[in-house]
C-alpha positions in Angstrom: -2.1 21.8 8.1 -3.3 18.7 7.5 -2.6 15.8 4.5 -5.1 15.8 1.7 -7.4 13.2 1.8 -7.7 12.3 5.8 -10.4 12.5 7.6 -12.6 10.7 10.5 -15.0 8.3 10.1 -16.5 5.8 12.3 -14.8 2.1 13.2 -15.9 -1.1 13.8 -14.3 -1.1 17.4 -13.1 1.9 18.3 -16.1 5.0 17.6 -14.1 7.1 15.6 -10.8 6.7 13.9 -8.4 8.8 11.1 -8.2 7.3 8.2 -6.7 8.0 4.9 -8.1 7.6 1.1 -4.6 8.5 -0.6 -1.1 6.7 -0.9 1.0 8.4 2.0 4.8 7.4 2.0 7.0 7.2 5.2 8.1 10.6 6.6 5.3 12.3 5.3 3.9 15.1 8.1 0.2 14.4 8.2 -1.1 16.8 10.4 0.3 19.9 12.4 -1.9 21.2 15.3 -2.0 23.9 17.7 -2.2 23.0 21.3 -3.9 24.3 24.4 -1.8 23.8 26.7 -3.2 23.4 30.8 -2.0 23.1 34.2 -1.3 19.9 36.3 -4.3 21.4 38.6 -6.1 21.7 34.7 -5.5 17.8 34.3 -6.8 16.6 38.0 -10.3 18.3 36.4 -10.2 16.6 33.3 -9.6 13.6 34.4 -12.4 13.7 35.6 -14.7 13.8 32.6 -14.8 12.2 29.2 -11.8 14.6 28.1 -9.7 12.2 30.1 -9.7 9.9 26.7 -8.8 12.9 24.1 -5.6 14.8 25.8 -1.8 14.3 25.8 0.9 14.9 28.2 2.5 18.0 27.9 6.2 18.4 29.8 8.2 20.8 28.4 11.6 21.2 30.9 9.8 18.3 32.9 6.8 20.1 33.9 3.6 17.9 34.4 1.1 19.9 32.1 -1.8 18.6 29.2 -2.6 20.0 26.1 -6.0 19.3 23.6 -4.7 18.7 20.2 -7.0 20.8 18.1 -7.5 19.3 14.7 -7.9 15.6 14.1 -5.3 15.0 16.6 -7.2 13.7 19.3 -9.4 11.1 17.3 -6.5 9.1 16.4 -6.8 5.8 17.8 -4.2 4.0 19.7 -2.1 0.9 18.4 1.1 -0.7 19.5 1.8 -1.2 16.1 1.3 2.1 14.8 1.8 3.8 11.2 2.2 6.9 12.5 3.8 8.6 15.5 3.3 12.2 17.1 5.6 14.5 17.9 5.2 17.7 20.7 6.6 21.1 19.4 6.7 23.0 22.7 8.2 25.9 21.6 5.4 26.4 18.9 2.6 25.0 20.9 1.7 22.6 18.1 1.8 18.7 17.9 2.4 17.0 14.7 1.6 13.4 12.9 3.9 11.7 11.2 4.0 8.2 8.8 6.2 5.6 10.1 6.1 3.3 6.8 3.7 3.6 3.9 0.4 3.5 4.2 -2.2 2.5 1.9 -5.1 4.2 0.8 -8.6 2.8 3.3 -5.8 2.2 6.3 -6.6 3.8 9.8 -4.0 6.1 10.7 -3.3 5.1 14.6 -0.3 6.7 16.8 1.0 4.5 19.9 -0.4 6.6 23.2 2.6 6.0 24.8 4.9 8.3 22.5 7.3 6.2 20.7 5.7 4.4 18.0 7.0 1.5 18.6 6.7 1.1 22.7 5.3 -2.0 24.4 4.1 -1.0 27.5 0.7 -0.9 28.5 -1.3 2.0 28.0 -3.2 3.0 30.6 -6.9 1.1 29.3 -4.6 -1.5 28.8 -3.3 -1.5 32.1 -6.8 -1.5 34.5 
């Protein structure tokens, strides 16, 4: 499922980037996605290779897995102001994208890579 008029298109900075051409209000769900979820010996691989950039923790009960986000999911760029956060459904296997505050049409959707919308510390580019 995904919100009518989103899709990826290049940025100035970033490559690629989400962005929306319609009004979307807070609490809107943006996007739902199924999941492929992999092993912590999955992740050691991945990290390996450009993947590395486009997966999310996965830790359901605490475990130490990955998923890929199928979907738009992955190409949503990071910001520690974000307009959007995304949420893990580990029952379901699916992750979904939700809006924060309004956003107007021509904005980039971003998410904060760090899970809470609104959390300050570094991410890991940030961080080297």
């Amino acid at each position: 499922m995904q919100f009518k008029g989103v899709q990826v298109e290049s940025t100035k900075d970033k490559g690629r980037g989400v962005f929306t051409k319609k009004f979307i209000p807070a609490g809107t769900i943006i996007e739902v996605a199924q999941v492929i979820v992999m092993s912590a010996e999955d992740r050691k691989l991945l990290d390996q290779t450009l993947l590395h950039d486009y997966i999310f923790e996965w830790t359901p009960k605490g475990e130490k897995m990955c998923c890929m986000a199928l979907g738009n999911i992955p190409m949503y760029n990071h910001s520690y102001t974000s307009n959007c956060e995304h949420f893990m459904d580990y029952d379901n296997e699916t992750m979904f994208i939700k809006a924060v505050r309004d956003i107007e049409p021509g904005e980039e959707l971003t998410i904060n890579y760090n899970g809470d919308w609104n959390e300050t510390k570094d991410v890991w580019f940030d961080a080297r």
